[in-house]
C-alpha positions in Angstrom: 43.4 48.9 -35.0 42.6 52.1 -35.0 39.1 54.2 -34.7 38.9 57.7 -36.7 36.8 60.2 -35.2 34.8 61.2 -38.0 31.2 59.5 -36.7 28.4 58.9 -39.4 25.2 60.8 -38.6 22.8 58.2 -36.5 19.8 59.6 -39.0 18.5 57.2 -41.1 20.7 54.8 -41.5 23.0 53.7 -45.0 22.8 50.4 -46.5 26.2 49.8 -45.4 24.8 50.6 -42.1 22.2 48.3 -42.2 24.1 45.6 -43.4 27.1 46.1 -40.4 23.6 46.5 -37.9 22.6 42.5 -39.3 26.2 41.2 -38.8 26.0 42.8 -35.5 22.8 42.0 -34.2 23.4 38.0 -35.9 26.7 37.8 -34.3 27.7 35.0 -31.6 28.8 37.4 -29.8 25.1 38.3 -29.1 23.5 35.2 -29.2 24.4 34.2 -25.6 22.9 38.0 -24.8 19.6 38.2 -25.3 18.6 41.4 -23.7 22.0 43.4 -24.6 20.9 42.0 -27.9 17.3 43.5 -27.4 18.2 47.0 -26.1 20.9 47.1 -29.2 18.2 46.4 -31.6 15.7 49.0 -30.1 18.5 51.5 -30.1 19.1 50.8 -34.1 15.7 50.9 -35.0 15.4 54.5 -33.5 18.7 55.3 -35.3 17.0 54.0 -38.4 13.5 56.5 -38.0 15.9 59.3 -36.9 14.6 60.2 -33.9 17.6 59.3 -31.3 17.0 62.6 -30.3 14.2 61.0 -28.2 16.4 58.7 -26.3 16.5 58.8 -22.9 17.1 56.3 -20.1 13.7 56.0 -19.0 12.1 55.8 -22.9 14.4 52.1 -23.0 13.4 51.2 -19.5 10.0 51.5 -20.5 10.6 50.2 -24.0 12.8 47.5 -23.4 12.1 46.3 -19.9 9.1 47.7 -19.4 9.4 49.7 -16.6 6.0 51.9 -15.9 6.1 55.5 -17.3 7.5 57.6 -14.5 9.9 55.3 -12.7 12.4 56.5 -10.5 15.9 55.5 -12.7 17.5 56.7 -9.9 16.7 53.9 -7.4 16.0 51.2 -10.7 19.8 51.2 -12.4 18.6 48.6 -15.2 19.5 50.3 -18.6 22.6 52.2 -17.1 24.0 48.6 -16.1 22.9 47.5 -19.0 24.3 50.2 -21.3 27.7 49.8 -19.8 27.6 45.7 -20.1 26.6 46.6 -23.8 29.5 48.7 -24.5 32.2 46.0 -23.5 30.2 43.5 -25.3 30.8 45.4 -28.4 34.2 45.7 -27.9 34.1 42.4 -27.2 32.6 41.7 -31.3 34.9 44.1 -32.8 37.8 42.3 -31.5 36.8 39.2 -32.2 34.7 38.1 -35.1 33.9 41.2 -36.3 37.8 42.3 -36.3 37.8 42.8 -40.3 34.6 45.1 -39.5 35.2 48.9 -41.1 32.3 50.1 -39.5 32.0 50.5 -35.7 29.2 50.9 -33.4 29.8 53.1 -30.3 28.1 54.3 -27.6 29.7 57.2 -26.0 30.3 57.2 -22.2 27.6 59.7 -20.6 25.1 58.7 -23.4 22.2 56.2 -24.7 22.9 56.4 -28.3 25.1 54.6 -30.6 26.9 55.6 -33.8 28.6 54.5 -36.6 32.6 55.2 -37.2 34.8 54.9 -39.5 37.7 52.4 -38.9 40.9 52.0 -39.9 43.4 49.3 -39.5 46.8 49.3 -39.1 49.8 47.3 -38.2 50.0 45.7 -34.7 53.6 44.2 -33.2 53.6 40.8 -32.8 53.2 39.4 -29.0 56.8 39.1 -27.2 56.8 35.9 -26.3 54.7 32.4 -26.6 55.8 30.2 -23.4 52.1 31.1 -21.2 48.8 31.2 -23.3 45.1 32.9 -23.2 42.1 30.1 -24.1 42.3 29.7 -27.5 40.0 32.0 -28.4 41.1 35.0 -26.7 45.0 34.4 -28.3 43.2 34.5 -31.6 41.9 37.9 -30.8 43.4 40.5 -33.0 45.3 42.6 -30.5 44.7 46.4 -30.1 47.3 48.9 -30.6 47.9 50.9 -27.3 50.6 52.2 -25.2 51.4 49.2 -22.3 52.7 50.0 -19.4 55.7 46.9 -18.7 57.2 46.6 -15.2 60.9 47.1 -15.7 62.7 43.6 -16.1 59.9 41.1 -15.5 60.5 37.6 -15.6 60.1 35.5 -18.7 56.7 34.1 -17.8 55.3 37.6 -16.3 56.7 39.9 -19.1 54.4 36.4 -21.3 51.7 36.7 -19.8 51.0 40.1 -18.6 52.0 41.1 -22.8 49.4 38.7 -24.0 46.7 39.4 -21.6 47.0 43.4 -22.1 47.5 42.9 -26.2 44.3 40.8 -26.3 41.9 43.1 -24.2 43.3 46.2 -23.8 40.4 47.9 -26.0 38.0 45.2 -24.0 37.7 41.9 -25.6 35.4 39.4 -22.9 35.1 42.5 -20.7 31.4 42.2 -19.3 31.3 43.8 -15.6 35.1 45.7 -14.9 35.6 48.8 -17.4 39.2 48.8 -17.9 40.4 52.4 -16.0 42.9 54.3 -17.3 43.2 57.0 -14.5 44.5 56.2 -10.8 41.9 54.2 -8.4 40.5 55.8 -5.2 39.1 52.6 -4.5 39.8 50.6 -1.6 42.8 48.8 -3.1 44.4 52.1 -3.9 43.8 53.2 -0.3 45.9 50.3 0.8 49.0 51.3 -1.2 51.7 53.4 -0.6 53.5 55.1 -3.6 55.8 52.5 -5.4 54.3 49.5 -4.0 54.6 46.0 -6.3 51.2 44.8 -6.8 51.4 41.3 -7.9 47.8 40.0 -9.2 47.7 35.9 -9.5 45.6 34.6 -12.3 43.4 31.7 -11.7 45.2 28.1 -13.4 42.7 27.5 -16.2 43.9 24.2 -16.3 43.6 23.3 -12.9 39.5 24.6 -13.6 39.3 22.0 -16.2 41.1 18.8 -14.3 39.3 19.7 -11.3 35.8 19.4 -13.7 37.0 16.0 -15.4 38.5 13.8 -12.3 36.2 15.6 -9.6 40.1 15.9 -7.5 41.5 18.7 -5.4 45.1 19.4 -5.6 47.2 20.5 -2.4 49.7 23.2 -2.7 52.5 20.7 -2.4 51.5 18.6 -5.2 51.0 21.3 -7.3 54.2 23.0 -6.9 55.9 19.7 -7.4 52.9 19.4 -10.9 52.2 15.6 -9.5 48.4 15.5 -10.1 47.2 11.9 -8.9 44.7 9.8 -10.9 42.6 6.9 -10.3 44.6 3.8 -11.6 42.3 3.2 -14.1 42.7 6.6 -15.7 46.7 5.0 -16.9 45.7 2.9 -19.5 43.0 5.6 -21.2 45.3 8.0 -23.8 42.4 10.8 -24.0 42.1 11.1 -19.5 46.5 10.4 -19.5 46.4 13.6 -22.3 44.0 15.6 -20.1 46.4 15.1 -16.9 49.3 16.0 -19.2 47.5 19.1 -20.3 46.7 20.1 -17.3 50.4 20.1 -15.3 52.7 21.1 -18.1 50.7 24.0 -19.8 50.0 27.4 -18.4 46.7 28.4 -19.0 44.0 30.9 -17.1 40.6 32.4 -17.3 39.0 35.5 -19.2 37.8 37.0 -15.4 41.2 36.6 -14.5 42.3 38.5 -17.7 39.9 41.4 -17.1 40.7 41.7 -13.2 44.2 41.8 -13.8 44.1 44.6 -16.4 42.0 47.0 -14.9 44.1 46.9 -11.9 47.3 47.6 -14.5 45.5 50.1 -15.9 44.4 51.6 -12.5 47.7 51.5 -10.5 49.7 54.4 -12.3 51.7 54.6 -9.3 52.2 51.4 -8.8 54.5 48.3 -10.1 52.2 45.8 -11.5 52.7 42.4 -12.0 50.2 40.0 -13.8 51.4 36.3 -12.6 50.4 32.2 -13.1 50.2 30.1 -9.8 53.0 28.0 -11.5 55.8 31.4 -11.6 55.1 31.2 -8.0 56.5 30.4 -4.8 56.8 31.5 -0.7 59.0 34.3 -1.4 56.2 35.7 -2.8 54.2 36.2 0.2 57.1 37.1 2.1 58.7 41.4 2.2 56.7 44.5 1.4 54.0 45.2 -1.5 50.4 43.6 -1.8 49.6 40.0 -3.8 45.8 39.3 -5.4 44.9 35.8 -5.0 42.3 35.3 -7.8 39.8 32.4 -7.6 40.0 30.7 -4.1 41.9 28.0 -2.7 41.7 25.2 -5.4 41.9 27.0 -8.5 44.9 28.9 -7.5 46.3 26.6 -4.4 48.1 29.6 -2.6 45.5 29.9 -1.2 45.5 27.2 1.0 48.2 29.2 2.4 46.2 30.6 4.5 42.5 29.4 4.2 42.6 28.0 7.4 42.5 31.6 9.1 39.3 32.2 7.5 35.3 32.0 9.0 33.9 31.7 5.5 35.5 28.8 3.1 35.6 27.5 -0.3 34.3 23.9 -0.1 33.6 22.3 -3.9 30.1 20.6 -4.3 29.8 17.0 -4.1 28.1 16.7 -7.3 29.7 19.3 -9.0 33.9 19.9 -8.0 35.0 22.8 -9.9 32.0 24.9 -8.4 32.2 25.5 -4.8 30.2 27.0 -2.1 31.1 29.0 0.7 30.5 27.7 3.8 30.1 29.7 6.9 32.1 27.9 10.3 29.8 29.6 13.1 27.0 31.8 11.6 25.8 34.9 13.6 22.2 35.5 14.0 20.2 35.7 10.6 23.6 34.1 8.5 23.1 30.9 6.8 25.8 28.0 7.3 26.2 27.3 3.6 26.0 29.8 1.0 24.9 28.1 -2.4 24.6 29.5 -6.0 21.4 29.4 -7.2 18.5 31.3 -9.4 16.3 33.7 -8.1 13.7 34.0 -10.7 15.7 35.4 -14.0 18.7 36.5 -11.8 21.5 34.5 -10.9 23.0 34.5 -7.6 26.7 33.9 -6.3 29.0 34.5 -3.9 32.9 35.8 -3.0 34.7 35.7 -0.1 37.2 38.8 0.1 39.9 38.8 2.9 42.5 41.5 3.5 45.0 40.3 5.7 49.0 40.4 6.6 51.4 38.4 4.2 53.5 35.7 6.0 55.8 38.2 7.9 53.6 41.1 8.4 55.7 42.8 5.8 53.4 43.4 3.0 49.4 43.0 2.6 47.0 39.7 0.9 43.9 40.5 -0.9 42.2 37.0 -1.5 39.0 36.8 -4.1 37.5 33.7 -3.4 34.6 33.0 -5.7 31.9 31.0 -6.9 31.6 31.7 -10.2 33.8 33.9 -12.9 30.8 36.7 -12.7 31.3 36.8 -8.6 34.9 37.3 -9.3 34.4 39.8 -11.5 32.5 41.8 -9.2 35.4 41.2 -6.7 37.6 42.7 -8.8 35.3 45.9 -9.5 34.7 46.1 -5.8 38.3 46.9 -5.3 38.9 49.2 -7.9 35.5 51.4 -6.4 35.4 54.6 -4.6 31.5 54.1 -3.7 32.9 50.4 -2.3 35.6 51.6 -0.7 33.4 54.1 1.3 30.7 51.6 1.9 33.2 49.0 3.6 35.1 51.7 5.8 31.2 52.8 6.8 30.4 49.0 7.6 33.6 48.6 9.3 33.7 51.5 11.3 36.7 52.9 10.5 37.9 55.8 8.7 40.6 55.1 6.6 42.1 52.3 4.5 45.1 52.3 7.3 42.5 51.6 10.2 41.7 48.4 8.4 41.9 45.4 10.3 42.8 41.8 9.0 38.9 41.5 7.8 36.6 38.7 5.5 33.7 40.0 3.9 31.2 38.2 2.2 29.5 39.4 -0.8 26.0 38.2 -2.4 26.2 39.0 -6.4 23.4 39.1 -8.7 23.4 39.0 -12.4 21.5 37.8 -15.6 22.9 36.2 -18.5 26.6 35.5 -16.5 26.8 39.7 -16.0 27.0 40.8 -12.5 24.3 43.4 -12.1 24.4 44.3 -8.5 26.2 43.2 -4.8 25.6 43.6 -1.5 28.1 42.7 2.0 25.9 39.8 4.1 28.4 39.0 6.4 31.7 39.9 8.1 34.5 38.8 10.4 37.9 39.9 11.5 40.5 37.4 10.6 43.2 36.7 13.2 46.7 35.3 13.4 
C-alpha cells in the first residue's frame, strides 16, 4: 500500500469526501475513542466550511475540550497528545478495516489539519514464515510495503516473528502512545549502547496473559521452559479448560504493546543488531556475554523475569481477585511512598504503574532493561520512556549523574496517566539502586 502525494484541497469537502469522513467517523476503530473521535469530527466539519485556515491548537482546546480562551498550551499539552494519539489511530483504520479505503485522511506532523490523499495499492510479498503468530486480528492486517531492516541469519522463530510484527505495523496499525522512529534514538537506551551492540527485545507470551486470566495460576520459569502448566484436577475431564491449557503451551502468541515496543526500538537502533524474540526461543545463554535484552511485561507474563526479581525493591505481585493484573508492591517505602501501588481511576484518567530496572546481565557482561507493568498502556509508556531524549535527561538529572555510562544498577518507578487506554502523561515517584 502505497500513498500518492497529490493531497485534495481541505476546502469544502467532495461527496466522496463526505462519504470516506462517515466510514471514518462510524468506524470501530473509533468507537472505543470517543474524544479522538470528537476532535476528528470538529476538524472535518471545519474542512467542510473551509476555514482550516483558522485552526490552531488553542481554537480545538477551546472547542473540543473547553479549555478557557487564553490558556497557556504550553503548560496544558491536551490537543498536541491528542493530535499525535489521533494520527496512529488512523493508521491504525487504514490498515485495518478501512484497508480497501482509496481515500486517506492525514494529518501532517507539525500541524492540526487533516487532508484527504489519494491512494494507491499495490502488491505486498507474502509473510516469510507462519510458525509464531500476531492475535488474530493484527495477522489479518493488510501488511504495509516498506523497506525492513532483518538481522543477518536470525533464527527460525525470530526471522517469524520479528517479519510478522514489522509487516503488520510498520506504517502503525494498534500504535496509540510509541510513534514508530525511523532516525537513531538519543534516548536513554541509545545512551546505553555502544556501536554494534545486539539488542534483543522479549515480547510478552500472549498466551500465558490469557491462562493466567482463566485458571487465576502463576507459572515458574522452570515449568515454563519445560511448557508443563498445572491444572486443578477437575479441569482434566472439561474439553473447552483441557483446549485452553493446550493453547496456551504449544502456541506462540504475544501482545499489540509488545508489537509496538519492539518496532520502534527496530526502527530506532540504526546502529544496532535488533532482535524481536518470544519467551519460548529463549533460554540462559541469553542473559549471559555482551549486548543488552528488553524484558517486556514483568515477571509472570514473560517468566525471565523471575530471573532476577528478587533483586528488586518494587515487585510485580498479581491481585487476588484479579491474576493477570498485578500491582507493584513497594518492600520498604521511604518517607511519603506508598507500600502498594494499585491501578485505579482518578476522575476520567486512568492511572498505572511500571517498574523499570537497568541492571548487569548474569555475568556482568552485557546490560537488562526490565519493563514491568500494570497494564499494556504503562508498558507502552515504558517503551517511549526509553526511546526519549527529554527522558533520558530527566533520569540522569534525578539520578545525579551525567552520562548513561555513570548509570548505576537503578529501579525506577513510574506513575502513568491516560484516558481511553492512551497514556497521556508520566511522572518518576520512586527510586532505588539495585544491588548484586
Amino acid at each position: 500500500m502505497s500513498v500518492t502525494s497529490d493531497a485534495v484541497s481541505p476546502g469544502k469537502l467532495q461527496p466522496e469526501q463526505k462519504e470516506a469522513m462517515l466510514r471514518l467517523v462510524g468506524s470501530s476503530t473509533f468507537a472505543s475513542a470517543p474524544r479522538l473521535r470528537s476532535v476528528l469530527e470538529y476538524l472535518l466539519q471545519i474542512m467542510d466550511e473551509g476555514s482550516s485556515e483558522d485552526v490552531t491548537e488553542q481554537t480545538i482546546g477551546q472547542a473540543v475540550f473547553h479549555r478557557p480562551a487564553g490558556y497557556n498550551a504550553s503548560e496544558d499539552n491536551i490537543v498536541r497528545v491528542t493530535i499525535r494519539h489521533l494520527r496512529t489511530r488512523l493508521d491504525e483504520f487504514y490498515a485495518s478495516e478501512g484497508a480497501s479505503e482509496t481515500l486517506v485522511l492525514i494529518i501532517p506532523k507539525g500541524k492540526y489539519v487533516p487532508s484527504f490523499v489519494q491512494r494507491d495499492v499495490v502488491a505486498i510479498p507474502q509473510p516469510v514464515a507462519e510458525s509464531l503468530s500476531l492475535p488474530d486480528q493484527v495477522a489479518s492486517a493488510p501488511p504495509p510495503s516498506t523497506d525492513v531492516r532483518i538481522p543477518h541469519r536470525p533464527s527460525r522463530m525470530v526471522w517469524t516473528f520479528a517479519a510478522s510484527v514489522i509487516l503488520a505495523f510498520a506504517i502503525g496499525f494498534g500504535v496509540r502512545s510509541l510513534y514508530v522512529q525511523s532516525t537513531p534514538t538519543q534516548g536513554i537506551l541509545g545512551a546505553l549502547l555502544h556501536k554494534g551492540d545486539t539488542v534483543t527485545v522479549v515480547a510478552v507470551d500472549g498466551n500465558l496473559q490469557a491462562y493466567r486470566g482463566i485458571f487465576g495460576h502463576q507459572i515458574t520459569l522452570d515449568d515454563y521452559i519445560h511448557r508443563i502448566y498445572s491444572l486443578p484436577e477437575e479441569t482434566d475431564s472439561n474439553p473447552i479448560l483441557t483446549g485452553a491449557r493446550h493453547m496456551a503451551t504449544n502456541s506462540d502468541q504475544t501482545n499489540i504493546s509488545s508489537a509496538i515496543i519492539g518496532v520502534a526500538i527496530q526502527k530506532s537502533l540504526v546502529q544496532q543488531r535488533v532482535l524481536i524474540r518470544h519467551p519460548h526461543d529463549l533460554s540462559v545463554r541469553n542473559f549471559q556475554g555482551p549486548g543488552t535484552v528488553i524484558l517486556l511485561g514483568g515477571p509472570w507474563s514473560d517468566p525471565w523475569g523471575q530471573l532476577f526479581e528478587s533483586r528488586f525493591n518494587f515487585r510485580l505481585v498479581p491481585q487476588a481477585k484479579n491474576p493477570a493484573t498485578p500491582d507493584v508492591q513497594n518492600l520498604h517505602p521511604a518517607s511519603g511512598e506508598s507500600t502498594l501501588y494499585h491501578p485505579h481511576q482518578d476522575g476520567a484518567l486512568t492511572v498505572n504503574y511500571v517498574r523499570i530496572a537497568i541492571i548487569p546481565n548474569l555475568d556482568g557482561a552485557g546490560n537488562v532493561i526490565l519493563l514491568s507493568a500494570t497494564s499494556a498502556e504503562s508498558l507502552e509508556a515504558a517503551g517511549s520512556y526509553l526511546l526519549s531524549t527529554d527522558s533520558k535527561e530527566e533520569l540522569l538529572q534525578h539520578l545525579g549523574v551525567r552520562s548513561a555510562s555513570e548509570l548505576p544498577p537503578s529501579e525506577f518507578l513510574l506513575e502513568v496517566s491516560g484516558l481511553n487506554s492512551v497514556p497521556e502523561s508520566h511522572r518518576i515517584i520512586a527510586f532505588r539502586l539495585v544491588h548484586s
